[in-house]
VEXBA-87166 format. One line per field, with one value per residue (C-alpha): residue in one letter; z, y, x. Coordinates in nm, 3 decimals. Layout:
N
aa = c(A  ...)
pz = c(Z  ...)
py = c(Y  ...)
px = c(X  ...)
//
This chain:
585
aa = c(X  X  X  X  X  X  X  X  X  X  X  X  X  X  X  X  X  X  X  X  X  X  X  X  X  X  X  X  X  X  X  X  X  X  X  X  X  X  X  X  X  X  X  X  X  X  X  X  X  X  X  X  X  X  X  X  X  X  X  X  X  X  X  X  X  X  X  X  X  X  X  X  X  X  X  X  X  X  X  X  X  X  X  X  X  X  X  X  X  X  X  X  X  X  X  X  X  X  X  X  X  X  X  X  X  X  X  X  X  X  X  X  X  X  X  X  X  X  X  X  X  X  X  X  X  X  X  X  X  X  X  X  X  X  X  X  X  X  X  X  X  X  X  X  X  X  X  X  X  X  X  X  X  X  X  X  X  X  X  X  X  X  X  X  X  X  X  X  X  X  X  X  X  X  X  X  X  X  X  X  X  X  X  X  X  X  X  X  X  X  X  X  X  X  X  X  X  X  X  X  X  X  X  X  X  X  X  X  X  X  X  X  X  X  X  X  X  X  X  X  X  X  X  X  X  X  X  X  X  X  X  X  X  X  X  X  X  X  X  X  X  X  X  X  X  X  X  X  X  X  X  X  X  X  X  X  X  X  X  X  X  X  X  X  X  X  X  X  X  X  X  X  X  X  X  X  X  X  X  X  X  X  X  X  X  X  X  X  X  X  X  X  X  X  X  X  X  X  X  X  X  X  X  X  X  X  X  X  X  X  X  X  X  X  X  X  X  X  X  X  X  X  X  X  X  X  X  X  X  X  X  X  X  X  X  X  X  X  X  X  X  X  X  X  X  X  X  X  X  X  X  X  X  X  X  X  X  X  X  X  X  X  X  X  X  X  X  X  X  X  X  X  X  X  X  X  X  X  X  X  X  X  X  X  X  X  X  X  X  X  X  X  X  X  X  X  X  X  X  X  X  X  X  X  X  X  X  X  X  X  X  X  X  X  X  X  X  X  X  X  X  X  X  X  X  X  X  X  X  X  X  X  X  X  X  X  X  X  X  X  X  X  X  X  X  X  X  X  X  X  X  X  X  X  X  X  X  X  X  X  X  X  X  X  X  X  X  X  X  X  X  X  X  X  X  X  X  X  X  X  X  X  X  X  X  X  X  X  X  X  X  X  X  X  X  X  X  X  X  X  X  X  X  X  X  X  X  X  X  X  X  X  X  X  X  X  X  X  X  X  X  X  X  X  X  X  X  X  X  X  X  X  X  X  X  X  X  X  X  X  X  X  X  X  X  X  X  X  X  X  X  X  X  X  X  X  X  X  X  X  X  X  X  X  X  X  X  X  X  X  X  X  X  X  X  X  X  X  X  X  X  X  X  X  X)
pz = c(11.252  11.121  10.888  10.797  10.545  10.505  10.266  10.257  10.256  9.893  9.669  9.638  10.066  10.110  10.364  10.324  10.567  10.586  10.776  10.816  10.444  10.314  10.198  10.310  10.273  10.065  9.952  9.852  10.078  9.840  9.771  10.130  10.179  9.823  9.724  9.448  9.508  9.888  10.027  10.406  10.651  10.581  10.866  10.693  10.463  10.789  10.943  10.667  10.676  11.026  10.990  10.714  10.997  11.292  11.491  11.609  11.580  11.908  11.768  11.461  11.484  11.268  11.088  10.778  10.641  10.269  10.244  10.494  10.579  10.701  10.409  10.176  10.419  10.386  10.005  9.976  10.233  9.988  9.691  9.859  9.964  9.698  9.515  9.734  9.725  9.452  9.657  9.958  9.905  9.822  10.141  10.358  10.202  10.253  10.605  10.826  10.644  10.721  11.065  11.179  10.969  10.751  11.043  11.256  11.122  11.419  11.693  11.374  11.443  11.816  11.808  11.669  11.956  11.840  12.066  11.892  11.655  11.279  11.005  10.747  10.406  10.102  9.855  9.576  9.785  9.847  9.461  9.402  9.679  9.551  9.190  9.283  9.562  9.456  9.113  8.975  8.919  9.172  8.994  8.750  8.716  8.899  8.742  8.924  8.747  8.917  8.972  9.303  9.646  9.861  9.600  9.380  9.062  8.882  8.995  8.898  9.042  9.090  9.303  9.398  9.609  9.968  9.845  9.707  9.605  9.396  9.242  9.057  9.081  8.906  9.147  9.144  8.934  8.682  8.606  8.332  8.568  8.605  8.266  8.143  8.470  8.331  7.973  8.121  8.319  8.015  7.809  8.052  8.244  8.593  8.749  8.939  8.774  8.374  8.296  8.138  7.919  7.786  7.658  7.489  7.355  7.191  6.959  6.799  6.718  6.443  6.584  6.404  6.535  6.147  6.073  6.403  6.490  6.872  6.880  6.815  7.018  7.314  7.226  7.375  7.707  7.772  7.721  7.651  7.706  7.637  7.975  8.049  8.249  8.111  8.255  8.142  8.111  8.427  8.224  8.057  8.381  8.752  8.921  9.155  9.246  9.196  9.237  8.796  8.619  8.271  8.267  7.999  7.809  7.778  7.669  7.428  7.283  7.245  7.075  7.320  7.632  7.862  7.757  8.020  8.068  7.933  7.578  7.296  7.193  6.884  6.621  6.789  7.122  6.982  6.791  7.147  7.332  7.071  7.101  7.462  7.427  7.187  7.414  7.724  7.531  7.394  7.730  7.887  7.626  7.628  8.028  8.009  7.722  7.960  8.245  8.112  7.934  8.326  8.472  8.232  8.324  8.116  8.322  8.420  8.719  8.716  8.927  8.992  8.876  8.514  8.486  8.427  8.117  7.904  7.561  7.656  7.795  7.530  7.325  7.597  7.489  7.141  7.161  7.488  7.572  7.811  7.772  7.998  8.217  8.530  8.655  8.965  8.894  9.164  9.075  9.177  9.522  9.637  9.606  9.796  10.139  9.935  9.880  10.239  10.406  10.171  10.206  10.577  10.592  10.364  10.435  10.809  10.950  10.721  10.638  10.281  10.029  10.032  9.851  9.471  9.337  9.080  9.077  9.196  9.427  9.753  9.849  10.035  9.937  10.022  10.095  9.942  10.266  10.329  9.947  10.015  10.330  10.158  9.880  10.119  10.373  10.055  9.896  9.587  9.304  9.188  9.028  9.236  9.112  9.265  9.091  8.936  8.613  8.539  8.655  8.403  8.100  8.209  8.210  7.864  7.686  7.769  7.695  7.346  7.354  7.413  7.752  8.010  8.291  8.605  8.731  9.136  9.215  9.466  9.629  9.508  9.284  9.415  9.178  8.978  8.708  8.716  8.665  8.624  8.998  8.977  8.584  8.368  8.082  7.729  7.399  7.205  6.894  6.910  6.698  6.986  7.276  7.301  7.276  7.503  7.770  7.748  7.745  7.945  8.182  8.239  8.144  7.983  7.707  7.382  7.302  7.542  7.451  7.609  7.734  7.591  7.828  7.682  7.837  7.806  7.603  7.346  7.311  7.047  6.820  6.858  6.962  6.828  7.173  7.294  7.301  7.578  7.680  7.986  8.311  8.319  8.035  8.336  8.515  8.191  8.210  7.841  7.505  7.187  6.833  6.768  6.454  6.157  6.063  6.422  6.372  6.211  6.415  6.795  6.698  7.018  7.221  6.963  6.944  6.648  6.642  6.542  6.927  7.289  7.589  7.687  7.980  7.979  8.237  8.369  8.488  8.831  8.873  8.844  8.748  8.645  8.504  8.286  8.253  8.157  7.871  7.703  7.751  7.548  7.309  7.205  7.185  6.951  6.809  6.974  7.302  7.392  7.625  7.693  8.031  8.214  8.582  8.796  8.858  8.741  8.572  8.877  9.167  9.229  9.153  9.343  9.674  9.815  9.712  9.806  9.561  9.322  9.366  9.364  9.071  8.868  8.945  8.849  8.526  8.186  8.358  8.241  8.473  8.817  8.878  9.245  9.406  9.299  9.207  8.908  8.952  8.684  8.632  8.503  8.787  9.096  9.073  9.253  9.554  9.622  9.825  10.153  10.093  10.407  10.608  10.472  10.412  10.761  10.831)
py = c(11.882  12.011  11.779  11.905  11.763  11.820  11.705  11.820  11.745  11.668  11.925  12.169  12.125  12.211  12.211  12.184  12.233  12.052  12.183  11.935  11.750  12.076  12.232  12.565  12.641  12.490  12.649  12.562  12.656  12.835  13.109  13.247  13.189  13.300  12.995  12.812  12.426  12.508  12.152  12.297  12.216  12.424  12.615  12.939  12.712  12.587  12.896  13.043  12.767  12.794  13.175  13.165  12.962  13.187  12.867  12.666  12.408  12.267  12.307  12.076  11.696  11.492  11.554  11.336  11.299  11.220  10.923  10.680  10.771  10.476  10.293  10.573  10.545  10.129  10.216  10.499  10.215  9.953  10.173  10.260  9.930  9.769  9.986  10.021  10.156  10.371  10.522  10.609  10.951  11.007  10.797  11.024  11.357  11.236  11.028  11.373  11.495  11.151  11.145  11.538  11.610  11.351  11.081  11.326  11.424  11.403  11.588  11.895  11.899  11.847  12.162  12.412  12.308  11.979  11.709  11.405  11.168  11.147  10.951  10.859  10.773  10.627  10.865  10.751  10.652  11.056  11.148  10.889  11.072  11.409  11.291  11.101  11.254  11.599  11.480  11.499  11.125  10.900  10.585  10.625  10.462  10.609  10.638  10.840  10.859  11.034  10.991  10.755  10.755  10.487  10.214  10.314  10.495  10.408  10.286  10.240  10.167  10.244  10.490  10.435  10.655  10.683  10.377  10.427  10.092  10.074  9.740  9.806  9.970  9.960  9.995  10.187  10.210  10.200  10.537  10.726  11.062  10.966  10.860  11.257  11.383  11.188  11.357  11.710  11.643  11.561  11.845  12.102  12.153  12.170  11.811  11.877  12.198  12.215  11.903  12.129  12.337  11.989  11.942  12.309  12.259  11.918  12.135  12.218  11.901  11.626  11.465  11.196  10.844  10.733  11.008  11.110  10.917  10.930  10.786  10.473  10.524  10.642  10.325  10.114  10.187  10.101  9.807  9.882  9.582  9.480  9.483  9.782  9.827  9.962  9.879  10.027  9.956  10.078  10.059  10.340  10.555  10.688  10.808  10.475  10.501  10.804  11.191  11.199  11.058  10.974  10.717  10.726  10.451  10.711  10.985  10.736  10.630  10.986  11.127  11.337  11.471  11.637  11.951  12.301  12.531  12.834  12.597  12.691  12.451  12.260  12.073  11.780  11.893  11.995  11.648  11.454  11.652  11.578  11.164  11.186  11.321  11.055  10.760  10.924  10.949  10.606  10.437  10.666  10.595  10.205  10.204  10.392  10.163  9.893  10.067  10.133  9.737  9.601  9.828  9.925  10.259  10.562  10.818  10.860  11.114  11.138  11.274  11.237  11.527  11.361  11.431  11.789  11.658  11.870  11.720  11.349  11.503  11.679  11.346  11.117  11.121  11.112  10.771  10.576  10.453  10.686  10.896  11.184  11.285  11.479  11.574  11.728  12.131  12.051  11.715  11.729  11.701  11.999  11.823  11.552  11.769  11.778  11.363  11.280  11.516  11.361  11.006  11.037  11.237  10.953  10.640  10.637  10.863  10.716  11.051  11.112  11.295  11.645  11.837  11.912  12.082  12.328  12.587  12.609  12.911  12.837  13.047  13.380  13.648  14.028  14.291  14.598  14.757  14.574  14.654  15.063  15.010  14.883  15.144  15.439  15.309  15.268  15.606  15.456  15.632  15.479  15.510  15.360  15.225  15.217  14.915  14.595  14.671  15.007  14.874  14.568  14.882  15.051  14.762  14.578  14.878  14.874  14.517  14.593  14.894  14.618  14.706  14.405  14.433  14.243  14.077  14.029  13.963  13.720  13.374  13.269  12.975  12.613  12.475  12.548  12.728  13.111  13.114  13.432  13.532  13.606  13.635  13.830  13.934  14.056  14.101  13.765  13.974  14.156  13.968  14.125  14.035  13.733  13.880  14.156  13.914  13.677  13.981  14.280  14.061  13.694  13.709  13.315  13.132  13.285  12.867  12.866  12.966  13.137  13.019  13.136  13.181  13.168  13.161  12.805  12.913  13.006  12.791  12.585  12.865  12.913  12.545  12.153  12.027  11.781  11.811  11.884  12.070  11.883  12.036  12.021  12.319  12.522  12.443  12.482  12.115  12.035  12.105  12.110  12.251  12.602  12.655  12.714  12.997  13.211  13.120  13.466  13.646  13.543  13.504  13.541  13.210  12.980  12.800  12.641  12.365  12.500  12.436  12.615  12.546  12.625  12.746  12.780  13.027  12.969  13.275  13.111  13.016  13.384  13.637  13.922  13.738  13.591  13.931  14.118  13.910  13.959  14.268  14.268  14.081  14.356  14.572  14.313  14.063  13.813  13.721  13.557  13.677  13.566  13.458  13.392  13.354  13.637  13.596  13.595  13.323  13.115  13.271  13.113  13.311  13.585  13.550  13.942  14.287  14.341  14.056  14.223  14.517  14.414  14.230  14.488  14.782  14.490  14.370  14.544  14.521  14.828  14.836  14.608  14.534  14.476  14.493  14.775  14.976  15.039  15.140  15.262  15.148  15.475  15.707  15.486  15.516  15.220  15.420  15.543  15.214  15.047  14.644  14.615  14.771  14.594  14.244  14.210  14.276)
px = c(6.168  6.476  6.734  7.089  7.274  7.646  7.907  8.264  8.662  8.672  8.524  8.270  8.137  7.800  7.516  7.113  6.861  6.527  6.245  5.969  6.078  6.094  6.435  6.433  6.797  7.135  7.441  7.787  8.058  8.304  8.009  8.114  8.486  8.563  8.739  8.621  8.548  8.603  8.667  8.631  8.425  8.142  8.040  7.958  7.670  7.603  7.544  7.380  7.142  7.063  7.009  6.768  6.541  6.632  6.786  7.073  7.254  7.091  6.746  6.842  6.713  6.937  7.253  7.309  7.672  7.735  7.917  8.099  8.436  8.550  8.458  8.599  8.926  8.893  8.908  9.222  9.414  9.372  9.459  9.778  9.889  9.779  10.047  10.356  10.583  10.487  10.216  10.442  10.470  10.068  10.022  10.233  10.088  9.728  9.700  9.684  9.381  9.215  9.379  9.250  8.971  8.806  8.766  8.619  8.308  8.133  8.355  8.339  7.974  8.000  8.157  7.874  7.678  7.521  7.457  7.277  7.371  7.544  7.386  7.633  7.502  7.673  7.797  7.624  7.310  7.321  7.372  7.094  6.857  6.921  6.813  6.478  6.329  6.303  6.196  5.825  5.856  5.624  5.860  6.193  6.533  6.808  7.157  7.481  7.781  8.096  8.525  8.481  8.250  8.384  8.401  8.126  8.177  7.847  7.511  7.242  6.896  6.482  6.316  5.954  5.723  5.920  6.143  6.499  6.711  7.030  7.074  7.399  7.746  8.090  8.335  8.689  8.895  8.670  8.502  8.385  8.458  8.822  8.838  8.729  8.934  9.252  9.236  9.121  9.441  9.621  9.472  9.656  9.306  9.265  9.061  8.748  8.701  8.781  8.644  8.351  8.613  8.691  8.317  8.353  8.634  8.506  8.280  8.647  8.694  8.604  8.366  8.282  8.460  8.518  8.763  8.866  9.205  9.181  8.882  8.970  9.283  9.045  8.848  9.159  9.173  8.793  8.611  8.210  7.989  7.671  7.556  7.540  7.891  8.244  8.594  8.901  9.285  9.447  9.824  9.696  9.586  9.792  9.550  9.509  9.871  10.024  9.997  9.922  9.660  9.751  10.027  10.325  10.131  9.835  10.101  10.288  9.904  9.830  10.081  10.278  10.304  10.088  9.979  10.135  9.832  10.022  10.076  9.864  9.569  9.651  9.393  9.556  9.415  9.075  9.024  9.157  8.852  8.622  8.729  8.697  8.364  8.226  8.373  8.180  7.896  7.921  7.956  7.691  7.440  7.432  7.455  7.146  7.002  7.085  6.913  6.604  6.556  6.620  6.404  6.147  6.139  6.019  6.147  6.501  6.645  7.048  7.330  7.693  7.977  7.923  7.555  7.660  7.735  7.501  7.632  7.537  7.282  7.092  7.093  6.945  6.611  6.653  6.875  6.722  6.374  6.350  6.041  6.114  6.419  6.524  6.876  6.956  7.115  7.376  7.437  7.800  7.949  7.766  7.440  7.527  7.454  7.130  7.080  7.199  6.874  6.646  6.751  6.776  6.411  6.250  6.465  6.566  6.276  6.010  5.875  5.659  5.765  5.630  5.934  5.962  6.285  6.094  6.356  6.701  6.720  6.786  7.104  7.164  6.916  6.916  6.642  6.625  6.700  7.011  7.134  7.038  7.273  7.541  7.521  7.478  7.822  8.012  7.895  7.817  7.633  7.298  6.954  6.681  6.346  6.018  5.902  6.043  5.858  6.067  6.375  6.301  6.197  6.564  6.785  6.593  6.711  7.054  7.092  6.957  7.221  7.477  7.550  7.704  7.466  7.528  7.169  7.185  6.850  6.661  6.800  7.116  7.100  7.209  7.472  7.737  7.525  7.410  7.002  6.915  6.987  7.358  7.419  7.608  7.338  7.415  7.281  7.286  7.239  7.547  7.837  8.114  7.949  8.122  8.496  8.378  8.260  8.540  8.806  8.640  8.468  8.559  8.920  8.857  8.952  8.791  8.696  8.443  8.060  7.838  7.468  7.139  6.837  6.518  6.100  6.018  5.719  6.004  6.237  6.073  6.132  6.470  6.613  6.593  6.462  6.254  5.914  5.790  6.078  6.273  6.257  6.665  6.681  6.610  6.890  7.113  7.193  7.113  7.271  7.054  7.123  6.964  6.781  6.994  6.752  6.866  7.256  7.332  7.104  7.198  7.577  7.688  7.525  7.529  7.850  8.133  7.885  7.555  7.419  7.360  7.349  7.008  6.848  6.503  6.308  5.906  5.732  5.634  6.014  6.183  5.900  6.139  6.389  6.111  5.947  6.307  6.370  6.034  6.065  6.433  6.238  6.007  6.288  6.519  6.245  6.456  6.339  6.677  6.968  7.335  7.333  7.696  7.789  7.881  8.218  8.581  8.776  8.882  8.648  8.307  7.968  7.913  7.712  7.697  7.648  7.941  8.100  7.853  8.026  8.332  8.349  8.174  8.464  8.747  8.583  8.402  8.043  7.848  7.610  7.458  7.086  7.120  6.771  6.585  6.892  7.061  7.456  7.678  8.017  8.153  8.001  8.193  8.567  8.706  8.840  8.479  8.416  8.526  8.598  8.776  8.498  8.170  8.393  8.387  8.034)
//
């Protein structure tokens, strides 16, 4: 029996395929259109999805939807009238997505050839499914934390066996997303995409709340209870009835007024970050303290665009009850596709749960045969291997010659974070490897750090985690001081703060990603690597060889690891290869 899950029209559309409770296939739509946070309908996942099985659309059984749109469109109506006339010209500029697209779920699916029905699951019920079901947890408490679904913004609840229940929400406007969206917003960042260049940048700032001014400004606009639940002060925020999210009472409060992307970043800025952080983390933490005295839960599975959060997220263990935690890698929109399969496989259908989410690779992948072809058509120069072992020898020693190599190997990774199947590597150990990456190679702002990726068996050595170390340092979805003892030695990955962002890597999850950085470890002593997407500032992680390719010629990329062949940047002038030719193929 075959389950597709979609989600789409807002950000980051995705679709995942379930073959008999299984997931067999997922991917985010922007990873085949090219543009990031693709909000599309998104056929292209779909198709992929349906390829990687060898069906159709007419061969699937159920399609699951991730939220309600007519509840989401009950919600936006009320928002708008609620706030007339100020909202007139929001109202006008949104009804004819609603009208041609986001009411019309169904006829979108009617036309790839599917004849049955559409279940349509809450948004949050979908963030909540994608958390628990693929967890290792038989029971745990549930928490999603996001912007808005319909209404809900926050929920919380337990999972059991084959039984999911939320008990709990906070409803719009009140959101801890849309509280860190708002002052991204007003730090000159782009919403629904830079709120994570916020959380860097908070390292920059003073971070305590005793000595940091906007803290207690920040501390104003929302009220923290002891229950467990937050509200804030909607004088200070737009974003329920206008096209802006910070108000002028938030601008007045702050100091100024909203930052322009091209102005520099001030202490001011920094320190504003650094508040924001502390109130998210301040909320977060005694929602969670809440959540597990209700439910008396030890374990705890999250989800929701602020469960990304790897700051907040780093410290959950040390400052709850909770004994052990999970978090879902694409625990944004794009794993709602994800939650809406599940819950409709378990909840409607009744089926047991068979699945468990041990790694995150579930994209696109590419034989060696298909790579050669590519290579051959676009008379590209390279060095081909005849086993994994001395490409892994070859490639170790020019990371510990500070090379950039470019690491396309396997399925692509599901979620917004590189894992060691489309990554950037580099030498940790090299004191320039951060300027060179952020210059040469992701033209970004020189503020923001750079991940180390580590074998699990490692990272004890090298980082101030938990013990055991949590399963979500191998999606890269936890922060945790490094060692004072290493800061001098791995320069490059460990940030203003003292800490990383680590990613941890088990040998039966990615064997020679696991194998290649033991191997750089006999070279350096360290067995440590910078890992970074592959991509661009402002394009998503590459899918193809061909974006492999493509992105090596236009950036500072030494060398790509694509398959079992090793191409040099310096032997392929750019003109040597044929984009419009294989883009279309």
């Amino acid at each position: 029996m075959y389950v597709l899950g979609i989600g789409c029209y807002y950000h980051d559309s995705s679709a995942t395929l379930l073959k008999d409770g299984m997931v067999v296939a997922a991917a985010e739509e922007e990873r085949f259109t090219r543009k990031k946070h693709d909000t599309g309908f998104p056929a292209k996942a779909i198709r992929f999805c349906m390829d990687s099985q060898g069906i159709k659309m007419k061969d699937v059984d159920v399609v699951a939807f991730y939220e309600k749109p007519l509840l989401k469109f009950e919600r936006v109506l009320f928002q708008h009238f609620e706030n007339f006339p100020k909202t007139f010209k929001v109202f006008l500029k949104s009804m004819p997505s609603w009208i041609n697209q986001k009411l019309r779920i169904i006829r979108a699916v009617r036309k790839l050839g599917y004849k049955r029905g559409v279940v349509f699951v809450r948004h949050h019920m979908a963030h909540a499914a994608s958390a628990f079901f693929p967890s290792p947890f038989k029971t745990a408490a549930v928490v999603t934390i996001d912007g808005v679904g319909e209404w809900s913004t926050t929920t919380y609840g337990i999972g059991e066996g084959n039984s999911l229940k939320l008990l709990k929400e906070i409803n719009f406007p009140h959101s801890l997303g849309l509280l860190y969206s708002t002052i991204t917003a007003y730090l000159g960042f782009k919403v629904n995409n830079s709120e994570y260049k916020v959380m860097g940048l908070s390292a920059y700032g003073d971070m305590k709340p005793e000595t940091n001014v906007f803290y207690s400004k920040l501390r104003k606009v929302i009220d923290i209870r002891p229950d467990g639940s937050y509200g804030l002060d909607m004088a200070y925020f737009d974003f329920d009835r206008g096209d802006r999210m910070p108000s002028q009472k938030l601008c007045d409060l702050l100091g100024g007024p909203l930052r322009k992307s091209w102005d520099d970043l001030t202490q001011r800025h920094k320190d504003i970050a650094a508040a924001l952080q502390m109130v998210y983390e301040e909320a977060t933490l005694n929602l969670l303290k809440y959540v597990a005295r209700e439910t008396g839960m030890k374990n705890l599975v999250m989800a929701g665009g602020s469960a990304l959060n790897s700051l907040a997220n780093g410290k959950i263990l040390k400052k709850t009850p909770f004994k052990k935690i999970w978090i879902q890698p694409n625990a944004s929109d794009g794993g709602t596709s994800l939650g809406a399969a599940l819950h409709t496989w378990h909840t409607v259908l009744g089926r047991e749960r068979i699945y468990r989410m041990t790694d995150a690779y579930l994209g696109p992948c590419y034989s060696n045969d298909f790579v050669k072809a590519f290579l051959d058509s676009n008379g590209v120069k390279y060095t081909e291997f005849k086993t994994p072992g001395d490409l892994i020898r070859t490639v170790s020693r020019l990371l510990f010659d500070n090379e950039v190599v470019g690491w396309f190997q396997g399925r692509m990774e599901w979620g917004p974070r590189a894992l060691g199947s489309r990554s950037i590597l580099a030498n940790p150990c090299n004191p320039h490897a951060q300027d060179v990456l952020n210059l040469k190679v992701k033209h970004r702002e020189k503020f923001r750090p750079f991940a180390p990726v580590v074998c699990e068996d490692d990272a004890l050595k090298y980082f101030e985690c938990d013990r055991p170390v949590p399963e979500p340092t191998d999606f890269m979805l936890m922060v945790y001081p490094i060692r004072k003892r290493w800061h001098r030695k791995i320069p490059s990955v460990t940030h203003v703060d003292g800490s990383g962002r680590l990613q941890t890597v088990r040998r039966h999850q990615n064997p020679d990603y696991y194998n290649l950085i033991k191997a750089f470890g006999k070279l350096s002593g360290i067995p440590l690597l910078i890992n970074t997407s592959f991509n661009i500032r402002g394009e998503p992680i590459v899918c193809t060889p061909f974006d492999a390719y493509k992105c090596m010629m236009g950036t500072g990329i030494d060398y790509l690891a694509m398959g079992r062949f090793l191409i040099k940047r310096e032997d392929n002038p750019q003109h040597m290869w044929d984009s419009e030719k294989y883009a279309k193929d």
